[in-house]
C-alpha positions, 0 to 999 in steps of 0.5 A: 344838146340838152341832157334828158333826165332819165324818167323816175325808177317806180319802186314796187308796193309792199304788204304795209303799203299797197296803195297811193292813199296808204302811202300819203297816210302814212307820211301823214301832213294831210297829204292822203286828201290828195290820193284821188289825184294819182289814179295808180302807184305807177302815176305817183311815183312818175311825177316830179315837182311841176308835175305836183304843182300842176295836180295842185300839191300846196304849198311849196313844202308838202311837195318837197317833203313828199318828193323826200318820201318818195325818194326814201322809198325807192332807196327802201328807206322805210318807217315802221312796218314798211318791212313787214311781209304778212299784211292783212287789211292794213294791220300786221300780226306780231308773235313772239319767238325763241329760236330752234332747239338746235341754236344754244339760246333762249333769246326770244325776238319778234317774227311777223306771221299770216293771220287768220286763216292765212296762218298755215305755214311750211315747217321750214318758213323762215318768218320775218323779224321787223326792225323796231320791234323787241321782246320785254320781259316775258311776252311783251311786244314794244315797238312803234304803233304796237297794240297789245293782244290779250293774254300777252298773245303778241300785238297788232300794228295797223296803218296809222295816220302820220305814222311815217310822219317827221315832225318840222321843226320848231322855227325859233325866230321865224324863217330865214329870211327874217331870222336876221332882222328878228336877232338885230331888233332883240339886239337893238331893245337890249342895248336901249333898256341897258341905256335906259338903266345906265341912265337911271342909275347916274341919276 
């Protein structure tokens, strides 16, 4: 008997990414064009590659690199902001914070906090410091797609096209398949013009 592959585990949404069209987004390479394909996460996140050659994913490419996503995601493999936990139509609030009174230090670090009126928090809320993002000087926030607020009062970080984006690589003599013959040709041109020199130089 055939073994059957076990169906894809579907990984839960996350505040920087609720939705299909936010993820495709992020990831970038145009692939949110695609989002009406997938009518919920759930049906994402269950395909694999025939599945996505059937919903018309072109080329070959775009469904690899998106099938990469998709298994990075699971793994809770993020870009910037995938771990940020207080979202608020698609833009994160980041503060500067030093540590309590007790802790002997006056390093300061970055804490994603509620917006607006979601801001009221319990004394005792731990907020979450998001990888990537650092203190400079005295309240400046750096960090991936950070914007400053004024006054230095913290930065914003919306969903961004491409924001997950890896860039390809730039293909020096084109694809595999014709990087041998592409070297043999500059080979065989070198070989010729030191001929051609040889021959003018007995001349």
């Amino acid at each position: 008997m055939k073994a059957t592959r076990p169906p894809p585990t579907i990984p839960k949404p996350r505040p920087f990414v609720p939705d299909v069209e936010t993820f495709l987004t992020l990831i970038g390479r145009g692939l949110n064009k695609h989002a009406s394909k997938f009518p919920s996460w759930e049906s994402l996140f269950s395909l694999t590659s025939p599945g996505l050659k059937e919903l018309g994913i072109e080329p070959p490419r775009n469904r690899r690199y998106l099938l990469q996503w998709m298994r990075k995601y699971r793994e809770g493999s993020f870009g910037p902001g995938g771990d940020f936990e207080y979202v608020k139509d698609g833009q994160a609030l980041l503060k500067v914070a030093t540590p309590p009174a007790s802790v002997v230090s006056s390093a300061k670090y970055v804490v994603n906090m509620p917006q607006g009126e979601d801001g009221a928090l319990a004394a005792e809320t731990i907020l979450p410091r998001p990888s990537g993002y650092v203190v400079r000087g005295l309240k400046s926030i750096a960090g991936p797609y950070a914007i400053p607020l004024p006054e230095q009062a913290g930065a914003i970080v919306k969903v961004t096209e491409g924001m997950w984006e890896q860039r390809r690589g730039r293909k020096i003599d084109g694809g595999e398949r014709r990087r041998a013959e592409v070297r043999f040709k500059k080979r065989s041109a070198e070989r010729r013009a030191e001929r051609e020199e040889e021959a003018l130089a007995s001349l």
